[in-house]
Structure formats: C-alpha cells, structure tokens
DRENSETI-774260 format. One record per residue: residue number from 1; residue in three letters; chain; x, y, z of N, C-alpha, C, O in turn. Coordinates in steps of 0.001 Angstrom, whole numbers, plus 500000, padded with zeros to 6 digits. Layout:
N
[node NUM,'Ala','A',[X,Y,Z],[X,Y,Z],[X,Y,Z],[X,Y,Z]]
...
This chain:
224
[node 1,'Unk','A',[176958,653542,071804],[175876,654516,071934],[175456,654595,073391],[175298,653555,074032]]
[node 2,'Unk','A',[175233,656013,074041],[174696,656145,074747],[173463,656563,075374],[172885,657440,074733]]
[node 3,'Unk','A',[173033,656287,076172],[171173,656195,076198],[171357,657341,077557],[171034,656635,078512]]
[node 4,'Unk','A',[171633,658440,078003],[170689,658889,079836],[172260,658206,080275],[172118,657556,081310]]
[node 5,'Unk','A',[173417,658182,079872],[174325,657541,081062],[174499,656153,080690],[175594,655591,080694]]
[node 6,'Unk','A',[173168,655493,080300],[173275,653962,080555],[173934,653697,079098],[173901,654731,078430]]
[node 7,'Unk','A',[174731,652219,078177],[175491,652175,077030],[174194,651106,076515],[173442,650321,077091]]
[node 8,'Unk','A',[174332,651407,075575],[172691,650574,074867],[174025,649476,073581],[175103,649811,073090]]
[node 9,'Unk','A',[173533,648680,073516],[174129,647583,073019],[172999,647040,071692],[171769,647051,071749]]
[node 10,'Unk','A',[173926,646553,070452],[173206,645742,069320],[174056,644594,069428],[175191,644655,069901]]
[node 11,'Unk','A',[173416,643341,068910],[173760,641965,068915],[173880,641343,067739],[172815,641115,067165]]
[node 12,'Unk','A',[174920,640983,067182],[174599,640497,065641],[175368,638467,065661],[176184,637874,066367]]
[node 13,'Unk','A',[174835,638238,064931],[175185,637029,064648],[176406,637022,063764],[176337,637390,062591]]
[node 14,'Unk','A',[177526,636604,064325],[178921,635900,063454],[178694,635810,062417],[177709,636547,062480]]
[node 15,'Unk','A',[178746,635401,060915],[179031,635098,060077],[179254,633264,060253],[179632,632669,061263]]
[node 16,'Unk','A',[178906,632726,059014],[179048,631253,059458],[180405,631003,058976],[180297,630952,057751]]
[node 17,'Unk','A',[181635,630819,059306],[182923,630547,058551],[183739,629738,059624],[183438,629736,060818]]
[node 18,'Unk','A',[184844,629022,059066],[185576,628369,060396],[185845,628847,061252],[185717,627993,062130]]
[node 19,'Unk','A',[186281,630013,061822],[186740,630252,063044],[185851,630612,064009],[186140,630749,065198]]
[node 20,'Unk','A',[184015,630880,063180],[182976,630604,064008],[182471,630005,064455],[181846,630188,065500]]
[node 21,'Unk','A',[182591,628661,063560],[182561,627285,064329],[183043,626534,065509],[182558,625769,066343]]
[node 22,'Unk','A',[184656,627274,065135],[185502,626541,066154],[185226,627076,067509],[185148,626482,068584]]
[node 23,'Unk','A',[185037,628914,067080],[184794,629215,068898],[183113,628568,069738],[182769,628388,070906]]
[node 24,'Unk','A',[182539,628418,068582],[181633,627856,069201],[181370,626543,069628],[180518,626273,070474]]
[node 25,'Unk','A',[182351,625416,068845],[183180,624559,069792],[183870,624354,071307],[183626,623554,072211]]
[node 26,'Unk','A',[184713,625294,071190],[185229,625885,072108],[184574,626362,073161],[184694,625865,074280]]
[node 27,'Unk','A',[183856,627324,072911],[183225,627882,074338],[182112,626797,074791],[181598,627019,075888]]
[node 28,'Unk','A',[181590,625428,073948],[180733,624734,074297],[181289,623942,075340],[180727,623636,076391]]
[node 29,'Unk','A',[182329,623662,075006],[183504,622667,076196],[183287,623837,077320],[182559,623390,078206]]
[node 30,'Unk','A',[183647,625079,077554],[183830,625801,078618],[182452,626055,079348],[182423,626605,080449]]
[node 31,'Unk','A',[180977,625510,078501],[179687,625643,079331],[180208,624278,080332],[180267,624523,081537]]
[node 32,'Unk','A',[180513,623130,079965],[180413,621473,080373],[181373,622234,081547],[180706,622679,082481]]
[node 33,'Unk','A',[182290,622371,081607],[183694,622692,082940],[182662,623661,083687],[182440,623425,084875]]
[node 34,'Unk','A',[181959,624834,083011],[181410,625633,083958],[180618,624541,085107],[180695,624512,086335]]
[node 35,'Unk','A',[180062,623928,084421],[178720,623520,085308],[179727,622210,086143],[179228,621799,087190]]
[node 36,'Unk','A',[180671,621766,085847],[181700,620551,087065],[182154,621632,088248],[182417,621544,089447]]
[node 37,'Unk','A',[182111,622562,087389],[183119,623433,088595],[182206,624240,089692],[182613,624682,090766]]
[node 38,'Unk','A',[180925,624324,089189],[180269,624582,090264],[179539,624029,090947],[179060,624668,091884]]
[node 39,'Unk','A',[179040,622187,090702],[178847,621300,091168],[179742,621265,092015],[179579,621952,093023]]
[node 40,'Unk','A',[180981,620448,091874],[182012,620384,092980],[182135,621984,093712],[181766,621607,094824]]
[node 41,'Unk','A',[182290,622929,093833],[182234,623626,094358],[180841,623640,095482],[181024,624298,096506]]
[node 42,'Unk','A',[180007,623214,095387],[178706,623056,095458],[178800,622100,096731],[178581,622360,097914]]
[node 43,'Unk','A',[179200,620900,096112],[179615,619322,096984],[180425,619804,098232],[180056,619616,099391]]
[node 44,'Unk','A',[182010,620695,097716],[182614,620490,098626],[182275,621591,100045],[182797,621345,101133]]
[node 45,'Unk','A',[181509,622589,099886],[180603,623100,100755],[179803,622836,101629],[179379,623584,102510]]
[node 46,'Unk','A',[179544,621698,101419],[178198,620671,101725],[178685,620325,103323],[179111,619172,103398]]
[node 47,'Unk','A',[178704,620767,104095],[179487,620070,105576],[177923,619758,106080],[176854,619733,105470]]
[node 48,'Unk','A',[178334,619500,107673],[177068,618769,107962],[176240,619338,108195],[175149,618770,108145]]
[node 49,'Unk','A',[176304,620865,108604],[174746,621780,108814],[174042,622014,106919],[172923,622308,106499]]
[node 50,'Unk','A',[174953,621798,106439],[174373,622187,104796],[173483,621495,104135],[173629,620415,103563]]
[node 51,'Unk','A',[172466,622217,104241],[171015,621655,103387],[171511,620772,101674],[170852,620144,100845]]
[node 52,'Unk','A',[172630,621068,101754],[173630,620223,100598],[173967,618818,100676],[174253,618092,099724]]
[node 53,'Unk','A',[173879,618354,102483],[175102,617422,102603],[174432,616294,102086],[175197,615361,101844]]
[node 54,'Unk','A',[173168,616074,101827],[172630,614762,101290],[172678,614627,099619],[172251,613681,098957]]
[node 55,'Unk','A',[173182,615584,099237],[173019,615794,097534],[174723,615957,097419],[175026,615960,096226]]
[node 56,'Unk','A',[175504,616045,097994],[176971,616182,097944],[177378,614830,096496],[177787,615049,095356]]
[node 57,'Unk','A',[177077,613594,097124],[177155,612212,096158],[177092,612657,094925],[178094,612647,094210]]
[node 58,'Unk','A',[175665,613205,094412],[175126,613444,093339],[175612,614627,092375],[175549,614623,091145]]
[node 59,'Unk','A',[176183,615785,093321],[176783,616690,092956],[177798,616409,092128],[177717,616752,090949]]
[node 60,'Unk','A',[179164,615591,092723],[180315,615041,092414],[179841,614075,091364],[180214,614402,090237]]
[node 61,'Unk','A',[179300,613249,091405],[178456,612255,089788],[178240,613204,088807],[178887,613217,087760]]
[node 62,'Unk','A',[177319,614047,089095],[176928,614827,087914],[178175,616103,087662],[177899,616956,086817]]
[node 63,'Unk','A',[179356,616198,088307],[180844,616968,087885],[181278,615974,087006],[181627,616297,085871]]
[node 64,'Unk','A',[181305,614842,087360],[182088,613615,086283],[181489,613599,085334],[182318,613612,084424]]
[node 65,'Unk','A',[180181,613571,084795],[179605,613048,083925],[180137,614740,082625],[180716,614767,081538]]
[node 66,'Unk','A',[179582,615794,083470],[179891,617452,082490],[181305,617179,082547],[181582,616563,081518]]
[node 67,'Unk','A',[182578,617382,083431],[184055,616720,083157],[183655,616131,081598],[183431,616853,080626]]
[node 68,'Unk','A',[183624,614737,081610],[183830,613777,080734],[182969,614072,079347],[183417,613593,078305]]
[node 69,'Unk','A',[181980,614699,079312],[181494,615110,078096],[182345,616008,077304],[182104,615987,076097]]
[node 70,'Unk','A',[183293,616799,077700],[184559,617510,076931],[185163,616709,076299],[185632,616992,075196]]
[node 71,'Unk','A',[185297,615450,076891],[186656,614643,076356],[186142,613061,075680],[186976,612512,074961]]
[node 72,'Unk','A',[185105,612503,075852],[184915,611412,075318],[184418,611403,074101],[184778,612538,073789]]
[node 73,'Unk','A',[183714,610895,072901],[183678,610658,071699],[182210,611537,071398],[181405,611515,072329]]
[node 74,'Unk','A',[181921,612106,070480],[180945,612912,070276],[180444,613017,068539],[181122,613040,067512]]
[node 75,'Unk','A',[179503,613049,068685],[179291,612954,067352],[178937,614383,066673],[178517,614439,065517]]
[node 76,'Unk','A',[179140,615548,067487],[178879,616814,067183],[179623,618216,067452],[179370,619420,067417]]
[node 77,'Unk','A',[181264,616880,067894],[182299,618068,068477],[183658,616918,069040],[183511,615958,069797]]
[node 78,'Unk','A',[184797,617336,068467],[185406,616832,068852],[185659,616824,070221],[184980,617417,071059]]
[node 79,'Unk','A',[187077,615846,070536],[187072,616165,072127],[188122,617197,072705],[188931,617378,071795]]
[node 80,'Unk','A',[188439,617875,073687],[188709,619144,074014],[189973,618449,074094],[190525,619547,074017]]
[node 81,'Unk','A',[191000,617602,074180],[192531,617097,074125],[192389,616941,072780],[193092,615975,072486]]
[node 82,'Unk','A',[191799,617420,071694],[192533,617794,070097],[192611,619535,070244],[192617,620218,069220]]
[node 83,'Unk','A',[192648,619945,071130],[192846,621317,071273],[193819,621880,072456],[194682,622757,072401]]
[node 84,'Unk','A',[193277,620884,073795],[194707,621364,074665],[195337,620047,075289],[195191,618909,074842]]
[node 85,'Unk','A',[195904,620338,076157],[197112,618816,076551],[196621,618810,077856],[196548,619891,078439]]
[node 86,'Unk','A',[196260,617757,078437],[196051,617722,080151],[197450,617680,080737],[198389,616993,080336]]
[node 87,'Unk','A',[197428,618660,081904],[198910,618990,082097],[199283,617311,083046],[198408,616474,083271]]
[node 88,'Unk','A',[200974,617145,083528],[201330,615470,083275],[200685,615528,084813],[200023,614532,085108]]
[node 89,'Unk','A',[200816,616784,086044],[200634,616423,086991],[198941,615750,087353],[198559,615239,088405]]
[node 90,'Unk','A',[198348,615923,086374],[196667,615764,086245],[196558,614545,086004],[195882,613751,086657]]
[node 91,'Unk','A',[197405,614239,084772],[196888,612600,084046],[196257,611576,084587],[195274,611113,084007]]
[node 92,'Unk','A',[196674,611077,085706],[196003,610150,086123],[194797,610040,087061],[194268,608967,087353]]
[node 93,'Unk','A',[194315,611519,087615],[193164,611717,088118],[192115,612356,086775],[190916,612624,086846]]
[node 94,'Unk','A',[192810,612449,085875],[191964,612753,084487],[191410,611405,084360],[190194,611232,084433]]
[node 95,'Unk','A',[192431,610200,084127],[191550,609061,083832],[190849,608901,084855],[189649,608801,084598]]
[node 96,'Unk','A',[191179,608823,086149],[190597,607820,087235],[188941,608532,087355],[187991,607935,087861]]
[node 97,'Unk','A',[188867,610187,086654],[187818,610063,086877],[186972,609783,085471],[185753,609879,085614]]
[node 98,'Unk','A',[187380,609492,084301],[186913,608958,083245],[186402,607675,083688],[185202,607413,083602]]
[node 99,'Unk','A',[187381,606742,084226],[186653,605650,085154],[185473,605614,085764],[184532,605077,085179]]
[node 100,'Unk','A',[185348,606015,086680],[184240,607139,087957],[183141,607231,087017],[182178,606467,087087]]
[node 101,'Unk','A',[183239,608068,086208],[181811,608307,085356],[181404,606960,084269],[180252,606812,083863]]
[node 102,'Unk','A',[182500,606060,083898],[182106,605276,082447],[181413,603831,083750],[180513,603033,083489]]
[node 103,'Unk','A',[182159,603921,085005],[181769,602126,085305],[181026,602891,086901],[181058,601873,087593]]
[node 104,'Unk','A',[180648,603577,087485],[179964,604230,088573],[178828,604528,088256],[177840,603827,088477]]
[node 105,'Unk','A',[178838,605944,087526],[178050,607152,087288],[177210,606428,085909],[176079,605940,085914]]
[node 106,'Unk','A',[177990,606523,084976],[176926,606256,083895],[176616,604869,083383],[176251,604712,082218]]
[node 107,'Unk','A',[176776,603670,084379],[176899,602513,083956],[176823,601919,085429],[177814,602342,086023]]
[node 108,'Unk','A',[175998,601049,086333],[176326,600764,087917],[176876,599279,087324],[176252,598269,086998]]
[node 109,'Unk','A',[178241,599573,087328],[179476,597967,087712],[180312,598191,088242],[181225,597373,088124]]
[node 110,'Unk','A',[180576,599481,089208],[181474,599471,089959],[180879,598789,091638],[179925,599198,092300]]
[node 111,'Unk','A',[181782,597712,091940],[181915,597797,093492],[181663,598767,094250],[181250,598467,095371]]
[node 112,'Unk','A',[181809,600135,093936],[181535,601216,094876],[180205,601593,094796],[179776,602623,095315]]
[node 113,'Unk','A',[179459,600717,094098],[177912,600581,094453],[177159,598989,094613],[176432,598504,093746]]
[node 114,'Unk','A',[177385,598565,095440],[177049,597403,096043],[175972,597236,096366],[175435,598194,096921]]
[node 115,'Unk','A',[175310,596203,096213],[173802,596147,096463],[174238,594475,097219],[175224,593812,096893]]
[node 116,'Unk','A',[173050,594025,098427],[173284,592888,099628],[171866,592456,099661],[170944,593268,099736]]
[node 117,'Unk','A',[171694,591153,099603],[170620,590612,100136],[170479,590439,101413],[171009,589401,101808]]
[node 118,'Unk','A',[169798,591264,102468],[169740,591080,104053],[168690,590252,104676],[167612,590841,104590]]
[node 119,'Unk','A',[168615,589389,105127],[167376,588730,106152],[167102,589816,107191],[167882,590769,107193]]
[node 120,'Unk','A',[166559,589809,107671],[165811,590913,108621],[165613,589312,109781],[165171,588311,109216]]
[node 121,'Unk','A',[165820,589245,110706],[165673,588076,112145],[165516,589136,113268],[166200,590141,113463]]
[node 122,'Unk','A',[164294,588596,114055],[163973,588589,114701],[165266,587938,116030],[165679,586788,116177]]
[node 123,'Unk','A',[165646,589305,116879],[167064,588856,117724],[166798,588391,118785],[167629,588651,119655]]
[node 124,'Unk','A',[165373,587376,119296],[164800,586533,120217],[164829,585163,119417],[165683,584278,119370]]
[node 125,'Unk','A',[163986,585259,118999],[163856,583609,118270],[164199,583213,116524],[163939,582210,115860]]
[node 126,'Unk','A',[164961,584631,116152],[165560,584287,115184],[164305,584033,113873],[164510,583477,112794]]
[node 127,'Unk','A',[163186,584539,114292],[162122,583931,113256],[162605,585052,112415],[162989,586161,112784]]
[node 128,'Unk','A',[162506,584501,111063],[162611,585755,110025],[161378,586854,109463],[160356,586650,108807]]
[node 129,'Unk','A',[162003,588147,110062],[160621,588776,109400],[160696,589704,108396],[159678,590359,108176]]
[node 130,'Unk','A',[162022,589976,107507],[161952,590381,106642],[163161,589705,105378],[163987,588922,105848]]
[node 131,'Unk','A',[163266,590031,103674],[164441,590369,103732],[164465,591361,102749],[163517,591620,102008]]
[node 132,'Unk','A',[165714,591997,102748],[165575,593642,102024],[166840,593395,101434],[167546,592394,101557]]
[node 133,'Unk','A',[167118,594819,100531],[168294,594876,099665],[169320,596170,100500],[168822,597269,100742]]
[node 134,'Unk','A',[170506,595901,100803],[171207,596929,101402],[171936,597127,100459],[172501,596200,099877]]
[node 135,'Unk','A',[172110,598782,100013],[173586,598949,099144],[174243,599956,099745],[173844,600988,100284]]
[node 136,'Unk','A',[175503,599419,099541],[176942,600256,100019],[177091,601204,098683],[176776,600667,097621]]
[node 137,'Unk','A',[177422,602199,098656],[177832,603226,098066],[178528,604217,098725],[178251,604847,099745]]
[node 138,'Unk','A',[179818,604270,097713],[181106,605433,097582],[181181,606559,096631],[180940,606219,095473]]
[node 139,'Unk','A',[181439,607756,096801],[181501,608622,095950],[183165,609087,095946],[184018,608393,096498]]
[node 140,'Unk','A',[183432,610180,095341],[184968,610510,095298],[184939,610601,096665],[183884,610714,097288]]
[node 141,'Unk','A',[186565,610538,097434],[186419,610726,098904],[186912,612404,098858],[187687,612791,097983]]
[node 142,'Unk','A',[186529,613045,099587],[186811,614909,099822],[188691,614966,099559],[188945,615753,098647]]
[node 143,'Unk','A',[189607,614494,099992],[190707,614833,099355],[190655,615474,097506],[191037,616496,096935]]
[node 144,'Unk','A',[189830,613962,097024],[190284,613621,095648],[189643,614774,095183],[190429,615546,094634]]
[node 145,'Unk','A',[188280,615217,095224],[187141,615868,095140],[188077,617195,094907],[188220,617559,093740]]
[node 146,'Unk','A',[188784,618010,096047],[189354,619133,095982],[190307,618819,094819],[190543,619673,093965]]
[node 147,'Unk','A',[190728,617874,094793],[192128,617580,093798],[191463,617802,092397],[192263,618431,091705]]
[node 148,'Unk','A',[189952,617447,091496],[188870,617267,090694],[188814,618332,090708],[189307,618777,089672]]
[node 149,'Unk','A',[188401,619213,091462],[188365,620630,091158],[189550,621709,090862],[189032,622650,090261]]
[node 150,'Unk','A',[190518,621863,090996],[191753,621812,090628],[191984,621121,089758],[193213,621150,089699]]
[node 151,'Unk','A',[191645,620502,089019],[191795,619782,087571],[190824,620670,086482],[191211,621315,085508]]
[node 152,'Unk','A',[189877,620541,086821],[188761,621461,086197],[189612,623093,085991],[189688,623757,084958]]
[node 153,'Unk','A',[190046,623336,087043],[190437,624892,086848],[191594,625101,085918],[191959,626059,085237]]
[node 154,'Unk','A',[192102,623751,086136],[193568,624498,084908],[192785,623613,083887],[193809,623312,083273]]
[node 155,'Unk','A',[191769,622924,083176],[192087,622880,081859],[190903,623793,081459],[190430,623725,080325]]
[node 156,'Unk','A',[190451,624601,082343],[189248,625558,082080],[190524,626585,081853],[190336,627344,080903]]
[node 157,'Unk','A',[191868,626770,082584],[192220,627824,081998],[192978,627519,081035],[193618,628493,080638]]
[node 158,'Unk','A',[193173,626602,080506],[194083,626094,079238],[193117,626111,078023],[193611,626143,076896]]
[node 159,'Unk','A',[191937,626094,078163],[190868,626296,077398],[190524,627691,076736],[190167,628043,075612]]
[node 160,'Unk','A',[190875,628531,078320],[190505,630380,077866],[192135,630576,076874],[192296,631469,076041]]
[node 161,'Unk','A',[193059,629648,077186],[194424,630188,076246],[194089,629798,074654],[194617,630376,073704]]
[node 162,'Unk','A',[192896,628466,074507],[192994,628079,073301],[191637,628861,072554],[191315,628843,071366]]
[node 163,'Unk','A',[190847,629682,073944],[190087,630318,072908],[190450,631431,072441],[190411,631545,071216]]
[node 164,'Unk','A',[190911,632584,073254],[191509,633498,073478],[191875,633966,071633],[190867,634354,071042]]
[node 165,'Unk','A',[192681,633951,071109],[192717,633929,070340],[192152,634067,068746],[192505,634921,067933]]
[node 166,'Unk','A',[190991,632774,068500],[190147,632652,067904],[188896,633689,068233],[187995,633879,067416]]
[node 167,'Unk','A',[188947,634328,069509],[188072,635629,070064],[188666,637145,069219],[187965,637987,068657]]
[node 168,'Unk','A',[190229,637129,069372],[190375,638039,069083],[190283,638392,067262],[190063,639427,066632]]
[node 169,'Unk','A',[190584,636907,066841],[190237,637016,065002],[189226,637144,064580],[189069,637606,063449]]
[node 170,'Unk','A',[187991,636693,065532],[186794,637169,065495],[186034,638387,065667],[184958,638737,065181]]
[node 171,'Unk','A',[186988,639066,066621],[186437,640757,067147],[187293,641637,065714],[187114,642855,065696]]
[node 172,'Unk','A',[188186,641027,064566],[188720,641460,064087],[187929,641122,062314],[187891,641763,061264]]
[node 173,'Unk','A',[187577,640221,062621],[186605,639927,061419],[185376,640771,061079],[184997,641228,060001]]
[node 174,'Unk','A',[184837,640851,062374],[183696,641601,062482],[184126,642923,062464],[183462,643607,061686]]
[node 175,'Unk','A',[185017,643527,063057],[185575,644985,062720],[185651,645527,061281],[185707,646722,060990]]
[node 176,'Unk','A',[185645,644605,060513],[185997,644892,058868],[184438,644516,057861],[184427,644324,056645]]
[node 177,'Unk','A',[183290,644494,058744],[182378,643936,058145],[181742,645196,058028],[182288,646286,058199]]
[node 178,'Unk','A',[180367,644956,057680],[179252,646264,057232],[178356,645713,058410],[177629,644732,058567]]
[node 179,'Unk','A',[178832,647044,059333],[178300,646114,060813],[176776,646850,060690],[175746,646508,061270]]
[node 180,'Unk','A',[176927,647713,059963],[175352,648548,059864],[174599,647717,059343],[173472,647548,059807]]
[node 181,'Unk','A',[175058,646996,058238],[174198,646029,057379],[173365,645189,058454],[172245,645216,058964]]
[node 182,'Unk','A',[174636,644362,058521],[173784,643560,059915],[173362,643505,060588],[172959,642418,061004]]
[node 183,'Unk','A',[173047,645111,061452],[172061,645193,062528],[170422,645518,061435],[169290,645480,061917]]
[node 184,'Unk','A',[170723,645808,059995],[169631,646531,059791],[168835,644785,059329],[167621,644618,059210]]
[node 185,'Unk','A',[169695,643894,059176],[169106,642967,058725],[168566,642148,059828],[167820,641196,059596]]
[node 186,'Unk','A',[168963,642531,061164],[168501,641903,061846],[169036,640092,061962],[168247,639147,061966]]
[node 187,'Unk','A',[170025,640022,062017],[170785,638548,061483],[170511,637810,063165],[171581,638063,063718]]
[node 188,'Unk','A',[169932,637311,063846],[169841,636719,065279],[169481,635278,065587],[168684,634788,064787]]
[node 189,'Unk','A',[169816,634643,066383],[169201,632784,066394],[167299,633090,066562],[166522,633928,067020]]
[node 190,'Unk','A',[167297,631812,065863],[165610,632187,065383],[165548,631144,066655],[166326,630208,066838]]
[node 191,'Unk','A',[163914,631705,067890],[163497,631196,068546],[162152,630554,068362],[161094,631173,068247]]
[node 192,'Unk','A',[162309,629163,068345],[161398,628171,067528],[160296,628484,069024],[161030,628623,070002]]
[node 193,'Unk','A',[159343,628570,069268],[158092,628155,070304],[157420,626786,070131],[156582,626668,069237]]
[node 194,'Unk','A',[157769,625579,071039],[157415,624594,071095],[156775,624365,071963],[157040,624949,073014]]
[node 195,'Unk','A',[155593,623373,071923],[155165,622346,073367],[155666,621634,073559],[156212,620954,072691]]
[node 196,'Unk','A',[155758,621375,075033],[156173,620361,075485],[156357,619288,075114],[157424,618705,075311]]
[node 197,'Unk','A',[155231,618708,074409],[154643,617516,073598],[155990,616959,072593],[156382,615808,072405]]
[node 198,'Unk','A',[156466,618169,072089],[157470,618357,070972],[159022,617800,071481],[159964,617427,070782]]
[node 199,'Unk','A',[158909,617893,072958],[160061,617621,072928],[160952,616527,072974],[160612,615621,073735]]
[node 200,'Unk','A',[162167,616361,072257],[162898,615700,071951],[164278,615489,072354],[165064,616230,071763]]
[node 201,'Unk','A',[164721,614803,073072],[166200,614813,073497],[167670,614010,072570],[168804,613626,072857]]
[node 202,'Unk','A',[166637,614085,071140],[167428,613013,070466],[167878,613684,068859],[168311,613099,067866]]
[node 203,'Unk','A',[167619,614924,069055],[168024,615812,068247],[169894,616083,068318],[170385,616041,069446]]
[node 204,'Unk','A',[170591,616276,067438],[171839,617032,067027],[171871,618604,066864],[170999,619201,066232]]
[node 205,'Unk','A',[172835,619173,067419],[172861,620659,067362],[173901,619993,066124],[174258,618837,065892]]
[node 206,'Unk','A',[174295,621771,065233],[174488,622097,064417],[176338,622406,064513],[176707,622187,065666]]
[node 207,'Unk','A',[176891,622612,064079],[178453,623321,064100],[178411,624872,064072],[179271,625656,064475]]
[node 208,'Unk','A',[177112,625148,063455],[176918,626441,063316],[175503,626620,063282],[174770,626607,062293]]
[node 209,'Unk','A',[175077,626865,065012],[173435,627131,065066],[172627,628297,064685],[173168,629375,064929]]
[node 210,'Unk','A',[171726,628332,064269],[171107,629394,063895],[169677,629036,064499],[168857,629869,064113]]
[node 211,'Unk','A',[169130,628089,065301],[167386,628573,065936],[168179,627892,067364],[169259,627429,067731]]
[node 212,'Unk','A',[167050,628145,067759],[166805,626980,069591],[165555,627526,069985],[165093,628621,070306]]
[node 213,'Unk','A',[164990,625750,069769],[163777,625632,070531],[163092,625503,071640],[163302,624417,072179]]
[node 214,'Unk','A',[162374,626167,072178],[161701,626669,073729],[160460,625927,073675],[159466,626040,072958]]
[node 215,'Unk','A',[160792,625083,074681],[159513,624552,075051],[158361,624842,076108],[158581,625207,077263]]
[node 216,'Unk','A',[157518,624699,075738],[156491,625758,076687],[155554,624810,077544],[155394,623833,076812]]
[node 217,'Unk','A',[154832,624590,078754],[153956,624132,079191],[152947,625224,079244],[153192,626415,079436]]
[node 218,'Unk','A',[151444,624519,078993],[150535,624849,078616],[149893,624649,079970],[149288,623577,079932]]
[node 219,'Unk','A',[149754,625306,081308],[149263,624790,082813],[147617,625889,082880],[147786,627006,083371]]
[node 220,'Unk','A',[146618,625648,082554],[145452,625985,082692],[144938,626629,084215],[144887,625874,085186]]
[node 221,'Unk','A',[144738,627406,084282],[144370,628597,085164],[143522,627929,086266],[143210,626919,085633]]
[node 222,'Unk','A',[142989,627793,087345],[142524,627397,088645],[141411,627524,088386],[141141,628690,088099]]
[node 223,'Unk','A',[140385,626682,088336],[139103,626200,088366],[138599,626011,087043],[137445,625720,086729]]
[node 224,'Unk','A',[140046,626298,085955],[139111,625898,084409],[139356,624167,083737],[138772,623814,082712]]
C-alpha cells in the first residue's frame, strides 16, 4: 500500500510452529556476532588520537564474551556448531578465543592478568613509604584481533546460509495464510511496562516470545 509516494507497512507476528522457532534461534546467534563484530571493529580503530584507545582492552573482552555466547552451553538455545561447521582454517583461533573469554574475561586465572605486591622505597634512604598492588594485563595482541574479526565474518556468513532458507519457508508460509485475519487481529509482542524496581536479570526467554518487558525509571522533575 501506498500512502503520498511513501509504502506504509503492517507487521504481523509468525505463527508459533518449528520453523519459527528455529529462525528465531537463528537470528538470535546473528544479534551476539552483530555486537563482536562491531566491538572489534570498534577496538581495532582505536589508534592513539582515538577517544577509543583506552577502552580498546574492553572492547575485544566484551567481542569474546558475545563470540562465545553462540557457541557455549545454554539453557535456552542450542549452540550455533549444531547448525554450521567452523571452517578448518579458523579452528584453532575459535578455541584460543573460547580460552580468552572462559580463563581471562569471564573468570581472572589467566597470567595475562597479573596482579604484584610493590614496596614503594624511598631512592635516598630506602625508608619504605608505600606498598601497592601492580597488575600486568594483556588483551588479544592487534594481529590476532584482525584475524577475530575475520572469524566473526565468515561464521556470520555461514549463519546468513543457514538462515537463509528457513526465511524463505517462512515468507512462504505466511504467503498462504489469511494475512487479513491477522492484521485485523492485531497478533504483535505484548509490551509489558515495568519499574525499574522489577527488574530481573534472571529470567529465561521463551523459544517462541510473545511479550518484552520495558523498564522504566521514574526521575522526578527539578525542585519536587
């Protein structure tokens, strides 16, 4: 339909059946790669005039951690290698950064975060006037980093091959439906309005969602 030139659009909700599930499986893995791939993209930008270069570390941590949520054990989605194959030239920077995130990032027992007990001396008479904790810390080094991102891109595109598909049985499902019905019913994810108060990070999404809850702060107006 057209509106004045501009194309006016209706939105209906899938049907709940397997192959709605699965793409919504599917494209959930491709939010996690979105957000590695533009972290590292992010990081490797970061040179030394870049208001980035002190968050570069953190950037690359938090790529490993979205990386590795595709692929490690889940209680609300399998992992994205029961769907595609990490190609052979990848394999071992696939693990090394499964490593990176399980004993670095989400766990500090790697050596590449070192923590030192220092005396602080006085370099006249040696009297001691402090002592402090020094830590050494390593992040990926910029070779590997580019190499991480290039990993991300082919199983992000080995991902669009395994959704691809399940898109098109879907644009084909819905082609055969009573698409009038469903706009008249209004079928859409119900938006729960929460406080803040409410919120919870220990909730399970669904295989097949139907609300999401918005949490709201309640910030009281200047002088009340």
């Amino acid at each position: 339909m057209s509106n004045g030139g501009v194309t006016a659009f209706e939105t209906v909700m899938i049907p709940d059946f397997p192959d709605a599930r699965l793409f919504v499986e599917l494209s959930s893995y491709g939010v996690d790669l979105s957000e590695a791939r533009h972290a590292l993209e992010l990081a490797s930008g970061a040179g030394e005039e870049s208001p980035l270069r002190d968050a570069a570390a953190y950037l690359i941590g938090f790529a490993s951690l979205a990386y590795c949520r595709t692929f490690f054990d889940s209680k609300v989605r399998k992992p994205l290698t029961k769907h595609i194959v990490i190609p052979a030239e990848f394999q071992d920077l696939h693990w090394l950064v499964g490593a990176f995130r399980n004993t670095t990032i989400a766990h500090s027992q790697s050596e590449l975060y070192t923590t030192f007990p220092v005396g602080i001396l006085d370099a006249g008479t040696l009297r001691v006037r402090d002592v402090t904790a020094a830590t050494y810390s390593q992040t990926l080094p910029p070779p590997m980093v580019s190499r991480f991102l290039e990993l991300v891109e082919a199983v992000d595109d080995l991902l669009f091959e395994a959704i691809e598909p399940v898109r098109q049985r879907l644009i084909e499902e819905l082609g055969g439906s009573d698409r009038a019905a469903m706009v008249a019913r209004g079928v859409r994810p119900l938006v729960i309005n929460a406080s803040d108060a409410d919120f919870d990070p220990r909730t399970k999404r669904l295989p097949y969602p139907t609300s999401n809850k918005l949490h709201w702060t309640s910030t009281p107006l200047s002088g009340e």
